[in-house]
PABA-56890 format. One record per residue (C-alpha): x, y, z. Coordinates in Angstrom, 1 decimal. Example, Ala and Ser with C-alpha at 12.3 -4.5 7.8 and 13.67 -1.06 7.14 Angstrom:
PABA-56890
@x=12.3 y=-4.5 z=7.8
@x=13.7 y=-1.1 z=7.1
***
This chain:
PABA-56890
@x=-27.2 y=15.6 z=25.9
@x=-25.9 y=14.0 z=22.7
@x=-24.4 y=10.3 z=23.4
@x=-20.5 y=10.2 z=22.8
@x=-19.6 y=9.4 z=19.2
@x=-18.2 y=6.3 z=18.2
@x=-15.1 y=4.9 z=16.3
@x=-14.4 y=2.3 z=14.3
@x=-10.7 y=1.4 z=13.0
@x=-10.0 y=-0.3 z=9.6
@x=-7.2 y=-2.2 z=9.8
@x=-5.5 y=0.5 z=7.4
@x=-6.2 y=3.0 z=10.0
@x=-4.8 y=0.5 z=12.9
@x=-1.8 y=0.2 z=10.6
@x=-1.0 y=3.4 z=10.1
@x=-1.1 y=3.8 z=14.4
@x=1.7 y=0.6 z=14.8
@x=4.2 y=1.4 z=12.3
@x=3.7 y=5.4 z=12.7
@x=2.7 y=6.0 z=8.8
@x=0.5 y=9.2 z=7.8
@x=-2.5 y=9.6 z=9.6
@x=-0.7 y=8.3 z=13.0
@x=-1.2 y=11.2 z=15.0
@x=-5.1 y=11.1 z=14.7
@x=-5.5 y=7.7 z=15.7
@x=-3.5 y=8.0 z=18.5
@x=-5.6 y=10.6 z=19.5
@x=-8.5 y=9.1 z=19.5
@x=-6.9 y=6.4 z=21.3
@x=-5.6 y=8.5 z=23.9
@x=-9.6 y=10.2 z=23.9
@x=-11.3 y=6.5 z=24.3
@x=-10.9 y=5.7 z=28.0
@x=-14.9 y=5.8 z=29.1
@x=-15.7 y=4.8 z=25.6
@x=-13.2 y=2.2 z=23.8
@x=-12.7 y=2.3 z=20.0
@x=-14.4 y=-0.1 z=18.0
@x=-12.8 y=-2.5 z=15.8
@x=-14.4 y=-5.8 z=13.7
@x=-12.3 y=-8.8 z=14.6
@x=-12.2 y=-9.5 z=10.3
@x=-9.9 y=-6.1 z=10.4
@x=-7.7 y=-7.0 z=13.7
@x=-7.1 y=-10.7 z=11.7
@x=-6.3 y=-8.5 z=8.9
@x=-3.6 y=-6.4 z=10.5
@x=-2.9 y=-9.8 z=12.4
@x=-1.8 y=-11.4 z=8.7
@x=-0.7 y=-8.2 z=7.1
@x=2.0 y=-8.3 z=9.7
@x=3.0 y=-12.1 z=9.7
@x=3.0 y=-11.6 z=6.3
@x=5.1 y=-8.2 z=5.6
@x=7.4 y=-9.3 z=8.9
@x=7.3 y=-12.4 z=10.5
@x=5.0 y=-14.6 z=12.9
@x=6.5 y=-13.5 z=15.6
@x=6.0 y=-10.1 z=15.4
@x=2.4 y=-10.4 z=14.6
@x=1.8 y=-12.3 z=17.6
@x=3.4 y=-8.8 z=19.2
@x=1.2 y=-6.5 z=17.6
@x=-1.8 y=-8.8 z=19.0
@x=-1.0 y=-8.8 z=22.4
@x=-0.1 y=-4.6 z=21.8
@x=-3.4 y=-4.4 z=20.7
@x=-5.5 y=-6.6 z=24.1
@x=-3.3 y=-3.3 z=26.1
@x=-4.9 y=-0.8 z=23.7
@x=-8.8 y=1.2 z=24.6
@x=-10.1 y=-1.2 z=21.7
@x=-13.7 y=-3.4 z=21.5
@x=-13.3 y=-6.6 z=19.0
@x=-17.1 y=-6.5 z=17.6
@x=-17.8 y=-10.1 z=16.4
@x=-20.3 y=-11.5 z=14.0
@x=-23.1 y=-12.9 z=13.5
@x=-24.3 y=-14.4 z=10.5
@x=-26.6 y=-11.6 z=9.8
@x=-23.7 y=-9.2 z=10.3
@x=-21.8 y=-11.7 z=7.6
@x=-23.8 y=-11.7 z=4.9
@x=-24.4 y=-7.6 z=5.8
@x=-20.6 y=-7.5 z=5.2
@x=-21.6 y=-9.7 z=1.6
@x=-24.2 y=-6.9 z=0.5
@x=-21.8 y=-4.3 z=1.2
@x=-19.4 y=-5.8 z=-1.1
@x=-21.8 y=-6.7 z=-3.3
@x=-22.6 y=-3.1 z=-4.0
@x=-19.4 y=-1.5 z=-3.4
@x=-16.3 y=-2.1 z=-5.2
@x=-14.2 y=-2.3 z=-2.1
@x=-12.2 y=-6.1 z=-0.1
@x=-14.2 y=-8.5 z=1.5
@x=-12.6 y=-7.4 z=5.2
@x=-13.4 y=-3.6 z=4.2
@x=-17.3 y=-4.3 z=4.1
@x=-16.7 y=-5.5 z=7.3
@x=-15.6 y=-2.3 z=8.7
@x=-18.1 y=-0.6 z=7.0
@x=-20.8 y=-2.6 z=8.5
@x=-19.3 y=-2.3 z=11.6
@x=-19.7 y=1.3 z=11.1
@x=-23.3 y=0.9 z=10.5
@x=-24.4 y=-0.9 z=13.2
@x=-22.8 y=0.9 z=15.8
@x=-24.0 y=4.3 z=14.5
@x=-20.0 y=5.4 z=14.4
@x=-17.8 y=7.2 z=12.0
@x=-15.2 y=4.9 z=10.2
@x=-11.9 y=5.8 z=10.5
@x=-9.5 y=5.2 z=7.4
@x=-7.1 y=6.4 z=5.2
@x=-7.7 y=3.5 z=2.6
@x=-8.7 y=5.5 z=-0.5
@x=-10.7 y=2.2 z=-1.7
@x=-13.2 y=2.9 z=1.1
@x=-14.3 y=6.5 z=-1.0
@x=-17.1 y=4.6 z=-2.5
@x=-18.2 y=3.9 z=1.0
@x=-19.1 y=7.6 z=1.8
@x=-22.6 y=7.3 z=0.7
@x=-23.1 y=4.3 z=3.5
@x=-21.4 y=5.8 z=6.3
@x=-19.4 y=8.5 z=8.0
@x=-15.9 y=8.4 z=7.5
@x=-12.8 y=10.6 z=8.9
@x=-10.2 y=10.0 z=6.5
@x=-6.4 y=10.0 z=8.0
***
């Protein structure tokens, strides 16, 4: 039997989930799917949508979406030096953001599909799988 596949959220795709833009509707789904096996998600990309929000809104209300997101079926990965300067070679090659790569090597590692509607990530097709929102 084939193991259970694996997600990883972006931060674009996390985004999309909290404020309800395009693409929504799938991540919630795999939300709702991920109770025996959580979502996986860098902690570069949850800092991301951590300033994203403090910056588009306020503080406060990124210090909301942080604890909404300890109640959600999501894994924080953290890294490792090695997985730092994995995250380097990936943006080294790729013409994607620093916090991207990070995804992206995420993705790698952990043998999942990236999830993402961030069209700066096409380039990243040739490393990994992606499902796009």
């Amino acid at each position: 039997m084939p193991a259970a596949q694996r997600w990883v959220l972006d931060s674009f795709a996390l985004l999309a989930f909290l404020n309800r833009e395009r693409g929504f509707e799938k991540v919630r789904r795999l939300l709702r799917a991920a109770a025996a096996e959580p979502l996986l998600m860098n902690e570069i990309n949850i800092g991301e949508v951590y300033y994203i929000t403090a910056r588009g809104r306020s503080l406060e209300q990124a210090e909301e979406v942080l604890r909404r997101i300890e109640t959600l079926p999501i894994r924080a990965v953290s890294n490792v030096f090695d997985d730092v300067l994995e995250a380097a070679r990936i943006k080294a090659r790729l013409p994607i953001a620093y916090a991207d790569a990070f995804a992206v090597a995420t993705a790698i590692r952990e043998d999942a599909v990236l999830v993402t509607g961030d069209p700066e990530l096409r380039s990243a097709s040739q490393l990994v799988r992606i499902d796009w929102l």
